[in-house]
C-alpha positions as CSV (number, residue, x, y, z in Angstrom):
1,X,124.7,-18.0,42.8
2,X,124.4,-15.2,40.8
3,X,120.9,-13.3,40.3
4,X,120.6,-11.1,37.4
5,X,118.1,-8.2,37.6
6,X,115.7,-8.3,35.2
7,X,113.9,-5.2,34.1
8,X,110.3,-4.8,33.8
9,X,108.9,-4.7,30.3
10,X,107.2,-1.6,29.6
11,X,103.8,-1.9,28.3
12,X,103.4,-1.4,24.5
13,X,100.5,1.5,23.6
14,X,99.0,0.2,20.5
15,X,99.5,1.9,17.6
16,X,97.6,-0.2,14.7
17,X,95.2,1.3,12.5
18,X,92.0,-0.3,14.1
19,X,93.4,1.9,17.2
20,X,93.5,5.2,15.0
21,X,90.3,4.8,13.5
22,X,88.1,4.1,16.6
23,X,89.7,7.9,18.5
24,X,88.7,9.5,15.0
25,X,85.5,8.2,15.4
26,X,85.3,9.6,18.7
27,X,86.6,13.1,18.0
28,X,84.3,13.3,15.1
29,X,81.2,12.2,17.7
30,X,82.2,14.7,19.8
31,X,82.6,17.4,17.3
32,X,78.8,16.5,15.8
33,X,77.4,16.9,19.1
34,X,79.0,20.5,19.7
35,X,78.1,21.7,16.7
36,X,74.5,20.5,16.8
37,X,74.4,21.7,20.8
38,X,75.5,25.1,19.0
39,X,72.8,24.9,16.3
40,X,70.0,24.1,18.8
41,X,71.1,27.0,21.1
42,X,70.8,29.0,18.0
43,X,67.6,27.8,16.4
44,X,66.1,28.5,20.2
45,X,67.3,32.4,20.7
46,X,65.6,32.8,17.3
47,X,62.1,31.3,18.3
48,X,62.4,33.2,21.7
49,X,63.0,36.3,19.7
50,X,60.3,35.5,17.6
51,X,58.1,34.7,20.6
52,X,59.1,37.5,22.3
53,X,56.9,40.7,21.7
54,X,58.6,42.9,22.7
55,X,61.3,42.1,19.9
56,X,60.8,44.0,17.1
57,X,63.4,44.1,13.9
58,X,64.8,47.8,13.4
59,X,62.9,49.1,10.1
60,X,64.5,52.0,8.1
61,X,63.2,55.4,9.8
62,X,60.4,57.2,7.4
63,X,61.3,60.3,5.8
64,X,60.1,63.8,7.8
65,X,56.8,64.9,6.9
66,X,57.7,67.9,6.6
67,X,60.0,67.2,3.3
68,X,56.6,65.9,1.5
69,X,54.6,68.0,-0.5
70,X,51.4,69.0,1.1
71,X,48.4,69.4,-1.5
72,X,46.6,72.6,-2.0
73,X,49.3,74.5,-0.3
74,X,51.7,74.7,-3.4
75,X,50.7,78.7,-3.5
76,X,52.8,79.1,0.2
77,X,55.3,80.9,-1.9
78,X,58.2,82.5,0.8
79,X,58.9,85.9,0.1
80,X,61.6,87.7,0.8
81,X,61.6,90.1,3.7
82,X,61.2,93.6,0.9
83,X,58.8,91.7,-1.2
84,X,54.8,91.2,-0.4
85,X,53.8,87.9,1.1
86,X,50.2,84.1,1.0
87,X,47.9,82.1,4.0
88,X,45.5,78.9,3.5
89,X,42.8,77.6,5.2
90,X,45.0,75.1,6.3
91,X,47.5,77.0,8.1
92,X,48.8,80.4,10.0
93,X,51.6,81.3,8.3
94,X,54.4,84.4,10.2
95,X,53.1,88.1,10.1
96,X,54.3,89.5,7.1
97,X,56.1,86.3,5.3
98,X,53.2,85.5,2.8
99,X,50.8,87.0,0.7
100,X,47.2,86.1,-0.4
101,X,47.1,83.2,-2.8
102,X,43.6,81.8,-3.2
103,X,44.9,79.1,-5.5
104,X,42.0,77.0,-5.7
105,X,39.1,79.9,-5.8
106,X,41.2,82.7,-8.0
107,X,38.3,83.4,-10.5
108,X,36.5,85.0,-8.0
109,X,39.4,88.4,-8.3
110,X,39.5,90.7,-11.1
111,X,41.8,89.1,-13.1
112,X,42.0,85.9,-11.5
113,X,44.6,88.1,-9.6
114,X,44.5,88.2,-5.8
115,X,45.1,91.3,-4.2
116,X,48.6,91.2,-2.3
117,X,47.9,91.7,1.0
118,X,50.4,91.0,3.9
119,X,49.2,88.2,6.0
120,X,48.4,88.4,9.6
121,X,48.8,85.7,12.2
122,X,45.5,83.7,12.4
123,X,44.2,84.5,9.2
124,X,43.2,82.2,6.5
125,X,41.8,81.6,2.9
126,X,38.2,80.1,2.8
127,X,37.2,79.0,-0.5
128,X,33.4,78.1,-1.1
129,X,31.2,77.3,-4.3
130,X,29.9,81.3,-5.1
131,X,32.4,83.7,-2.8
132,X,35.8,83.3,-1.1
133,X,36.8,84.8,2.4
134,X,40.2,85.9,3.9
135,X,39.2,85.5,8.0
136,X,40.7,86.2,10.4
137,X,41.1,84.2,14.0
138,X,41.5,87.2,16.2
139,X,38.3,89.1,15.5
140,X,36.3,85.8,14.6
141,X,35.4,87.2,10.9
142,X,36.2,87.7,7.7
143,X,39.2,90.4,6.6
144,X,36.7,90.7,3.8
145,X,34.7,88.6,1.5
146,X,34.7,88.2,-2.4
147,X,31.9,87.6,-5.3
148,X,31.9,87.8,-8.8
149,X,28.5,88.4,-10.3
150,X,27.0,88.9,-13.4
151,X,23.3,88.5,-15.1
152,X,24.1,85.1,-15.6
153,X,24.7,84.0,-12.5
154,X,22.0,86.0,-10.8
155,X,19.1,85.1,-13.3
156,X,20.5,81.6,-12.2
157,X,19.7,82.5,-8.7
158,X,16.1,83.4,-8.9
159,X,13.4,82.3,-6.8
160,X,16.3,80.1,-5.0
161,X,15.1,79.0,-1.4
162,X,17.0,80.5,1.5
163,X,18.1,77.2,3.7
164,X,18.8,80.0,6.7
165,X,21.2,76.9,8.3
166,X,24.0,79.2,10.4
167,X,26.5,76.7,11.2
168,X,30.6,77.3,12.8
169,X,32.9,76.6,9.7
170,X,34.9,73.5,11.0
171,X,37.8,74.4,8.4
172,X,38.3,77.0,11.0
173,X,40.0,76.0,14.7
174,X,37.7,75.7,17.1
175,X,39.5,78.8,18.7
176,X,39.8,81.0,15.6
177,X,36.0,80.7,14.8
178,X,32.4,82.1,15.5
179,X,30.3,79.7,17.4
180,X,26.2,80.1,17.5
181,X,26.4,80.4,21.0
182,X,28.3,83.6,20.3
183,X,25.6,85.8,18.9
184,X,22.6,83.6,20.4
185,X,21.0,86.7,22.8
186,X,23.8,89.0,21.6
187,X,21.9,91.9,20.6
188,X,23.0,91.5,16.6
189,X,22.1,89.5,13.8
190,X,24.3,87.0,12.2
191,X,25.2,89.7,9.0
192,X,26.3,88.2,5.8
193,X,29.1,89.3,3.9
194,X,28.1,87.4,0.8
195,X,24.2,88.1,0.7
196,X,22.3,85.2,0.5
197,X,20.5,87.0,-2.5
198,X,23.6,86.7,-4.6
199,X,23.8,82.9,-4.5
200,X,22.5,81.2,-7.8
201,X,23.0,77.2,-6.5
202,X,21.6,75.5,-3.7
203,X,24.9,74.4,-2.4
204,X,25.9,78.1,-2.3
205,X,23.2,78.9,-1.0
206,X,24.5,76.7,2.3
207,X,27.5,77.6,2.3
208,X,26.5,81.3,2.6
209,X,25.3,80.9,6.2
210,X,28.7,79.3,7.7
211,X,29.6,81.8,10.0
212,X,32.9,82.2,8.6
213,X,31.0,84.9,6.4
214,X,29.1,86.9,8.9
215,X,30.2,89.9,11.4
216,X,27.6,91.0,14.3
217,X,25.4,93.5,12.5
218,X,22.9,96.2,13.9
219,X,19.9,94.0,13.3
220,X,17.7,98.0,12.5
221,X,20.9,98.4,10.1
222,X,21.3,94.4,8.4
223,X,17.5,94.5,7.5
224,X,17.6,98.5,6.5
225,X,20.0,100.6,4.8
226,X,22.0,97.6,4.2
227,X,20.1,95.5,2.8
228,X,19.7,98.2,-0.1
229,X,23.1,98.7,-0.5
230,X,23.1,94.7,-1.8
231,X,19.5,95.2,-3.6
232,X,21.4,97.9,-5.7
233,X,24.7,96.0,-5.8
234,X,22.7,93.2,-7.7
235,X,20.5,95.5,-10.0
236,X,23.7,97.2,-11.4
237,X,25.2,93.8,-11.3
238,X,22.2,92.0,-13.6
239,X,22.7,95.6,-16.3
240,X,26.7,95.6,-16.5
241,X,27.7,94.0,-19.5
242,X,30.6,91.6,-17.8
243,X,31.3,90.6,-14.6
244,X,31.2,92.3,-11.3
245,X,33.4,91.5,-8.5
246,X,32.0,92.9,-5.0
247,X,34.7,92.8,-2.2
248,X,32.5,93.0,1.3
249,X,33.8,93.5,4.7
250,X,33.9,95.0,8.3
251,X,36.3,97.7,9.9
252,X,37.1,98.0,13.6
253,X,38.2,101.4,15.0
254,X,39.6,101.5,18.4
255,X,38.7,98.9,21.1
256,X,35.9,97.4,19.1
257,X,32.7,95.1,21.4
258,X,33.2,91.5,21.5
259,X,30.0,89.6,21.7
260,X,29.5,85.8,23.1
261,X,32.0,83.5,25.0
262,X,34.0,83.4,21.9
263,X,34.6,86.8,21.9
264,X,33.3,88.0,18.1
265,X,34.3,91.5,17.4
266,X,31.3,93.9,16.4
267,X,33.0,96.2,13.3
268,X,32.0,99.5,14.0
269,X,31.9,100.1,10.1
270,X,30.9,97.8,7.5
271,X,32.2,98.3,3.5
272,X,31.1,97.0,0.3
273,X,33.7,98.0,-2.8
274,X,32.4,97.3,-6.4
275,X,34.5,96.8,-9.6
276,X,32.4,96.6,-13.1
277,X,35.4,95.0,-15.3
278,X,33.7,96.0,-18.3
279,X,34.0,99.6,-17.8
280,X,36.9,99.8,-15.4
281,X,34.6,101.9,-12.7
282,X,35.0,101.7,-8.9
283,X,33.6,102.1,-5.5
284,X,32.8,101.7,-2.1
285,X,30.0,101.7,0.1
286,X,31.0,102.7,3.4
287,X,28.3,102.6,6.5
288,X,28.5,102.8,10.2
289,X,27.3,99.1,11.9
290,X,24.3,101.1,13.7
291,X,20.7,101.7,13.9
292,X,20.9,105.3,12.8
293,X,22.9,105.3,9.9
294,X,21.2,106.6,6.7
295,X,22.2,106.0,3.0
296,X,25.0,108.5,1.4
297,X,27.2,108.4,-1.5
298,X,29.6,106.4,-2.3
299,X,33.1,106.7,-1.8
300,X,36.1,106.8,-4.0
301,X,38.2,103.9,-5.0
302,X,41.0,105.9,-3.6
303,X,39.4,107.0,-1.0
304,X,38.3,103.2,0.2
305,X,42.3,102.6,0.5
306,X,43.1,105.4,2.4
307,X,40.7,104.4,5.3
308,X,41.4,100.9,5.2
309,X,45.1,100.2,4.0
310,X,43.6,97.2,1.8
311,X,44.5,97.9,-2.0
312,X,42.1,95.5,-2.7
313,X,41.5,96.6,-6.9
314,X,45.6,97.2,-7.2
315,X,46.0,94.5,-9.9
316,X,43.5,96.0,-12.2
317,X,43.4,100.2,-10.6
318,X,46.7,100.7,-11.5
319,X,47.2,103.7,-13.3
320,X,44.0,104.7,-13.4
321,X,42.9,107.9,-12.2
């Protein structure tokens, strides 16, 4: 008998369309929970970085200071290197780079013009209610101090209390100014450039004892000869018929005394120069900061710039003779 080999059937894979459907619906399970695994993984860095704080977002980077305007220091004109140069109270600008510019205090100058000095380093411009003050750092006072008076002004003044409150000018950096330790047991009096007998308002009145306006003076000299050189000043002030601008301040010869921890330097000459703007007339007192000195003439307008090197009166001396 003959056996004939029968083949196995292969087994069918089912292809209908209830097959199809239920893998789609699988693939698309599995693509909703990746996609929602992604989004969770997602949503959590965020709240971690949010959490976090030491996270921070990266902000735009503020401009430099230095390109903003800085107020009340417009007048820091640079000048070339030929040209004259101008300092502040707010800052030390180079040797030689800037002149005086007194921009908020200029009616206190003949003319409203300030004298074009060269600056030095630590000096600055001091501007108070009834006087202004170029001072300088290294000697601890002023280059020289500046009025304007008139009858006004000093009829204003009269029978005005003296607060005699000496205080350190905090405008000034702690080691650029006088202290009252410096001239407590020193030997000298606290001498004003500005006399407290020129001030015609309270306020002025205080501001004259900062010691941004006083040099160590011969205490036989301050309350002497002195103090009749600004009793005179005043009296010729209170006739003139306009204003009078009065330009006080020390001179150092050689290695001058320091007094105090701060090391104040004791002037060795003391000068006040006068300008009556009504008649064009000028000059200069010039004492010697001791005990001995007696009263003497005044000196030339001319004569004043020769010793000192400060053309104080050039704006309005010009041309004269």
């Amino acid at each position: 008998m003959t056996v004939k080999n029968k083949k196995p059937s292969a087994r069918k894979r089912s292809s209908s369309p209830a097959s199809k459907k239920k893998a789609s619906s699988r693939s698309g399970l599995w693509r909703s929970m990746l996609a929602a695994l992604v989004a969770a993984a997602g949503t959590f860095q965020i709240a971690s970085c949010s959490l976090d704080p030491n996270w921070h977002p990266k902000l735009p980077e503020p401009p430099f200071l230095s390109t903003l305007p800085i107020p009340g220091l417009e007048h820091l004109r640079k000048q070339p290197e030929t040209g004259s140069g101008t300092a502040s109270g707010g800052g030390s600008p180079p040797a030689g780079s800037m002149a005086t510019g007194f921009s908020h205090c200029r009616d206190f100058f003949p003319g409203g013009e300030p004298p074009a000095l060269q600056i030095q380093p630590q000096q600055r411009e001091l501007c108070f209610s009834a006087f202004a003050v170029l001072h300088s750092g290294q000697t601890k006072t002023p280059v020289f101090v500046v009025e304007r008076l008139n009858r006004k002004l000093l009829d204003q003044g009269q029978g005005l209390k003296r607060s005699d409150k000496f205080y350190a000018d905090a405008r000034l950096p702690r080691a650029e100014r006088a202290e009252l330790d410096d001239y407590r047991r020193s030997g000298y009096s606290r001498g004003h450039m500005a006399p407290a007998g020129d001030m015609y308002s309270p306020e002025a009145m205080a501001q004259s004892f900062s010691l941004a306006n006083m040099v160590p003076q011969d205490q036989t000299h301050n309350g002497g000869v002195w103090s009749k050189v600004e009793q005179d000043t005043r009296r010729y002030a209170q006739r003139a018929q306009g204003d009078v601008y009065v330009f006080t301040g020390p001179v150092f010869d050689g290695q001058p005394l320091t007094i105090g921890p701060g090391k104040v330097h004791v002037p060795s000459h003391i000068f006040k120069l006068v300008y009556d703007a009504s008649t064009g007339r000028a000059w200069a007192h010039w004492q010697a900061n001791s005990p001995d000195t007696r009263m003497s003439a005044p000196i030339s307008y001319e004569e004043f710039t020769r010793r000192t090197g400060m053309p104080l009166l050039a704006g309005v001396m010009r041309g004269r003779s």
